[in-house]
N, C-alpha and C positions, 0 to 999 in steps of 0.2 A: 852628288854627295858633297856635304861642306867640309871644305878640310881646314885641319888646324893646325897652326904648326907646319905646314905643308904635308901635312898627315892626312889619309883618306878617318872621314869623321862615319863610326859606326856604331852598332849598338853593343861590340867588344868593349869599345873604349874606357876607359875608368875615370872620372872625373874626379877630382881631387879637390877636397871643401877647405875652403881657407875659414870659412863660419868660426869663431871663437865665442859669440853670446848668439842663442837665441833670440830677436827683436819678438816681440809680442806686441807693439805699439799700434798698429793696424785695433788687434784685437781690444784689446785695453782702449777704444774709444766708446764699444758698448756696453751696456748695465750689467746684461745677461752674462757677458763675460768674468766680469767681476764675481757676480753672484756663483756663477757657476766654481771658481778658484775656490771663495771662501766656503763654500760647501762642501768642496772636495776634504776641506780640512777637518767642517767640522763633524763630515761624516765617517772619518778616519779615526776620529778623536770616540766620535760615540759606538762605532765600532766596540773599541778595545772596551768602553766603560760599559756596556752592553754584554759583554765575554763572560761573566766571570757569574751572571746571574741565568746564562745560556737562553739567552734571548738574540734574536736581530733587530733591527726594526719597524719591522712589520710585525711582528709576534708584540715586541711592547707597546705599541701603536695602539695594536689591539686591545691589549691587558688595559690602559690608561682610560679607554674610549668606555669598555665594560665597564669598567671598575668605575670609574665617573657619573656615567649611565646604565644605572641596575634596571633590568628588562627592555637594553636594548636589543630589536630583532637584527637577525642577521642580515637584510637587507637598509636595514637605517645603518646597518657599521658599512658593509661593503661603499653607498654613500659616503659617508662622514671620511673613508680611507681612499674613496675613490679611486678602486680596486674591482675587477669584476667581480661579479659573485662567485662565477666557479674558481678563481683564484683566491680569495675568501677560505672556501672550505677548508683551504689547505693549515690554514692559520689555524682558524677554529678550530679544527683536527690536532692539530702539535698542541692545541691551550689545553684541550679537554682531556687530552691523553697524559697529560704533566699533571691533569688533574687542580688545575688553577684558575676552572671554568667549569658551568656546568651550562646546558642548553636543554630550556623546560618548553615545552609545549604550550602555542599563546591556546587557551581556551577558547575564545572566541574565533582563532584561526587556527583549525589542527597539518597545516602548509603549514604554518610558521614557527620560528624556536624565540625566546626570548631567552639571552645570554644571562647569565648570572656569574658573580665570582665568588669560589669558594675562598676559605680562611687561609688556605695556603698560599691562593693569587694574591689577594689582600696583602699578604706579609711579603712576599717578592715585589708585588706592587711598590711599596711602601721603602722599602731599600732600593729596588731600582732607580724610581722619581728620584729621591735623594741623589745617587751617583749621578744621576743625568744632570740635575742640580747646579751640583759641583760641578760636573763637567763643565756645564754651559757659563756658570760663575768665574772659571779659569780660565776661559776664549774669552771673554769679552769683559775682562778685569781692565781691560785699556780704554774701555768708552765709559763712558760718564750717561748716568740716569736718562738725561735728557735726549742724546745721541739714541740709544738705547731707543725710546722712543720714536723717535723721528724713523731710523730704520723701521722700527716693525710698521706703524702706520704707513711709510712708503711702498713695505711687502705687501700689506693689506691691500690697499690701494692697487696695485698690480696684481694679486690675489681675484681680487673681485671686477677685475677687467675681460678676466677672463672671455672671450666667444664675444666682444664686445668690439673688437679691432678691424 
């Protein structure tokens, strides 16, 4: 056994942290670390702005995607959210039950539903995007157009890397 102190060293013992700052500098050398911080925030952020219209974001994800794309099937959205399907249903289920969605029969495929959004999705639609808006207009009041740019084309970029590495 190691002793310390001239103390026999066990798994009683209590260690006692002088730590007064957490260092994160190791981490804070990769991207993903960064990326991952700043989305902690601004998923925090969209949380609360998401509240108030009883949405998460997966429900509005959804509502956006429909609403964008009138007779999208439900296999092009599961896609597009890259989400599985039977995860999906569940979504689609809370839209259609809020009644902010309807799901029609593709004619030519009676397997398949093409999404539709009713006038009441529309109008929560429509005030949500707005709050999100905002939202995202108040996080990143501190970069400048161009900056702005640069990040999203770097995300894209790293987006579309995807299964490529």
């Amino acid at each position: 056994m190691k002793k310390l102190d001239g103390k026999a060293s066990g798994a009683s013992d209590v260690v006692k942290s002088e730590v007064t700052h957490v260092s994160d500098a190791t981490l804070r050398q990769f991207m993903g670390y960064h990326m991952k911080r700043a989305f902690n925030i601004i998923q925090t952020d969209l949380v609360r702005t998401l509240k108030p219209f009883d949405l998460r974001m997966l429900t509005y994800t959804a509502l956006v995607l429909i609403v964008d794309n009138p007779g999208l099937r439900q296999s092009q959205l599961a896609d597009a959210m890259d989400v599985e399907r039977p995860n999906l249903v569940v979504i689609i289920d809370e839209l259609e039950r809020r009644e902010l969605i309807v799901r029609d029969r593709v004619p030519t495929d009676r397997r398949a539903y093409a999404l539709q959004v009713t006038l009441t999705g529309r109008r929560l639609y429509e005030k949500a995007v707005a709050a999100v808006t905002a939202h995202e207009a108040l996080l990143l009041q501190r970069l400048d157009e161009e900056t702005r740019q640069i990040v999203v084309a770097a995300l894209k970029t790293i987006e579309t890397s995807r299964g490529k590495a």
